[in-house]
N, C-alpha and C positions, 0 to 999 in steps of 0.2 A: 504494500500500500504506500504509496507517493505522499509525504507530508508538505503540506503547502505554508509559504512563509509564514502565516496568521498560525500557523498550529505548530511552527519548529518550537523548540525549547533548548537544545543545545546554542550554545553562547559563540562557536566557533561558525555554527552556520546561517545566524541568524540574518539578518539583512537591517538595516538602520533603524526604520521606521518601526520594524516589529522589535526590536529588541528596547528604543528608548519607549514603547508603549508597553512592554512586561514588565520594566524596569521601573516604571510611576505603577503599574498598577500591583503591582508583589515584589519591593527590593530586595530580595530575598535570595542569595546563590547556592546552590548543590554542590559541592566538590565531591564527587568519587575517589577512593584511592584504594588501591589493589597490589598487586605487584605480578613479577613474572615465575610462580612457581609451579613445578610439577603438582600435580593431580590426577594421578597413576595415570593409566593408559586409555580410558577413557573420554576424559575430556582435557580440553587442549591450557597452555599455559597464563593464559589471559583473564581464568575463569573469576580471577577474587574481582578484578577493573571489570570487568563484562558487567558480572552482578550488580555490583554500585550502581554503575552507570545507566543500568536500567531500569534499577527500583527509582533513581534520583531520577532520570526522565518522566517516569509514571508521575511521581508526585507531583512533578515542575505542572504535566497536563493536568492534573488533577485538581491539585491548588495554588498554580502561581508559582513562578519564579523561575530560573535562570542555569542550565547547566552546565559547568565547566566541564571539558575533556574527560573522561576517565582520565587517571596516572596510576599509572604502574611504580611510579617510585617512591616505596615505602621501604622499610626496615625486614631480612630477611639474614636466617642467622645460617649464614655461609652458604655456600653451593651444594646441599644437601644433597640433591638426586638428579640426575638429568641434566636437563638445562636450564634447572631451576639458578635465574641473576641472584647471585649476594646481595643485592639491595644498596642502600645507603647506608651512611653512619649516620648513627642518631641526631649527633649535632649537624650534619648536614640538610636532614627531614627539617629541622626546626629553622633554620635559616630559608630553606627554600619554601617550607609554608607559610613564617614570617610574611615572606616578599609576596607570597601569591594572597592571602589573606587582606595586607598592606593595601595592596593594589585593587584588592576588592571596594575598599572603600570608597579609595581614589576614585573608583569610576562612579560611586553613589549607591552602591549596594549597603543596605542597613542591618543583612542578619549573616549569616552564614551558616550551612548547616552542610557537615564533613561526614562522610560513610564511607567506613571500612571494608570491604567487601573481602581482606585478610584480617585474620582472628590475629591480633597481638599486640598487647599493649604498649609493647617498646616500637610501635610504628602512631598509636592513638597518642601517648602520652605527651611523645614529644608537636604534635599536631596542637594538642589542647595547649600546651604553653605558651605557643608562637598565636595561637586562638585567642588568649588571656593577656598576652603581651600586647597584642593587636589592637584589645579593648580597650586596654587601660589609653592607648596611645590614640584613638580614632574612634571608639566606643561603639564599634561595631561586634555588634553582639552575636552569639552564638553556641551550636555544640557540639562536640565528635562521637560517634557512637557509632559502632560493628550495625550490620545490617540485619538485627536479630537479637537474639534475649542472651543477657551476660551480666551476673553481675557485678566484673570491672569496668566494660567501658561497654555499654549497651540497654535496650529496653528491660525494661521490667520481668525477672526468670520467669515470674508468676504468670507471663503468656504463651509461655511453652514456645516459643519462635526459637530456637535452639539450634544449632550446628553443631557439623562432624567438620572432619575434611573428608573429602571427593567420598565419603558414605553416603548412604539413602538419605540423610538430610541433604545434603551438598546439591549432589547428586539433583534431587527434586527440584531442591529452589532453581540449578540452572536448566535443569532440563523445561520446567516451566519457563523460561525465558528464551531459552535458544534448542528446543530439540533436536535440530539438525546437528548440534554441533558435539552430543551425547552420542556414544558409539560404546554400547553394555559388553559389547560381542568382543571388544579386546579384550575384556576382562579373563577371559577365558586362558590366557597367553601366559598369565600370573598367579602364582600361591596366594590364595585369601584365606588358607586353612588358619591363621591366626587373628582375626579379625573378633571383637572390634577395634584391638589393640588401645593401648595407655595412650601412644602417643604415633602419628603420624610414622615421623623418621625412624620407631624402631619396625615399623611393621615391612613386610618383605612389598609388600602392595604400594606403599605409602597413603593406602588408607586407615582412616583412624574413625569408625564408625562401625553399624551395620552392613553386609554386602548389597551394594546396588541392585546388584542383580534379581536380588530376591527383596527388598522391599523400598525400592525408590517407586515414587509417585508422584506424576506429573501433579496433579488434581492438588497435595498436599501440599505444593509447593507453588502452585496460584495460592492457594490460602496465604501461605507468609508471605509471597509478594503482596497481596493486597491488606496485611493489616499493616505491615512496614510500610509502604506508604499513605494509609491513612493516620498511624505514630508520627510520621514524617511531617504530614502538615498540622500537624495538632502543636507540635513541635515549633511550627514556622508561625503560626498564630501566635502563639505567646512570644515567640523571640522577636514579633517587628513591634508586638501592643507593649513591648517590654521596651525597644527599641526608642534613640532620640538620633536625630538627625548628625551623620557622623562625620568627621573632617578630614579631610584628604593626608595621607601619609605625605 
């Protein structure tokens, strides 16, 4: 389906008119951030930015506001498997979302609101201080939260919005979003006999969940895309009514 300039929401393709007309009527920006790691053999390396970047567009149609690029560059602890990128250094995350936060202002964005679509704190936390530093300096307001229920940096555990890695939760939510890009039948190529595993990097799979195979679900994973996005603007409501008009970095 062909999106027409009145219905873009990405901030890179937007065109003039449409974008200073979302921008008075929801100042409000999305940033996705994800990274590039493996997610066994299944699905492809893009999946944590994919995810963000699509729940962050639902929302932007849903209720207003503005989506930056997905980025992939977050905090990823060494070259674990494949061609899973090392990431950044943490103090390099914090300088570079500084500047892109900064810059949000600059253009007259009044909220911000940062999603994780990689589970890990050492990629949110340094986000949330360059977010904090941001405010104190331009008072543009905002939050960073995983794309899901957590209770370090994310919604409320009590909605059951939950993740694995690339398991039946993973699994779902992206298959909900990009089924073409879900391929179960590789799984077959790999040991899953230790599954659901403690932790991603020690399982032979690098998954860390239940097997996809046997209980990912598309259906279940519409479900948490659409209360993530409804969180998401519940979210954007309070952070512009919370919101005062902010000053250029």
């Amino acid at each position: 389906m062909s999106v027409t300039p009145e219905d873009e929401v990405r901030y890179d393709r937007l065109l003039p008119r449409e974008f200073d007309a979302r921008l008075a009527a929801t100042p409000l920006a999305y940033v996705p951030v994800g990274s590039l790691e493996w997610h066994s053999a299944h699905m492809p390396y893009g999946v944590d930015t994919d995810k963000a970047t699509a729940i962050c567009e639902r929302a932007a149609r849903r209720h207003g506001g503005i989506v930056l690029p997905g980025n992939p560059w977050g905090f990823m602890q060494g070259n674990w498997r494949g061609a899973t990128h090392p990431g950044l250094r943490v103090e390099t995350i914090y300088q570079l979302y500084s500047d892109i936060l900064r810059g949000l202002a600059t253009v007259g964005f009044r909220a911000a609101i940062v999603v994780s679509g990689h589970w890990t704190t050492k990629q949110t936390i340094p986000i949330a201080c360059a977010l904090e530093q941001v405010r104190q300096e331009t008072g543009l307001r905002g939050m960073v939260t995983f794309d899901g229920s957590d209770e370090d940096c994310g919604f409320d555990p009590a909605l059951h919005l939950d993740m694995d890695h690339a398991g039946a939760l993973e699994t779902s939510v992206y298959g909900a979003l990009f089924p073409e890009n879900v391929h179960l039948d590789r799984l077959s190529e790999l040991d899953l006999s230790d599954l659901p595993g403690r932790e991603c990097h020690l399982t032979r799979s690098g998954i860390q969940g239940r097997d996809p195979r046997e209980a990912a679900d598309f259906e279940r994973g519409r479900w948490h895309v659409d209360q993530v996005v409804e969180l998401l603007g519940q979210a954007a409501a309070r952070l512009l009514a919370e919101a005062e008009p902010v000053t250029g970095g």
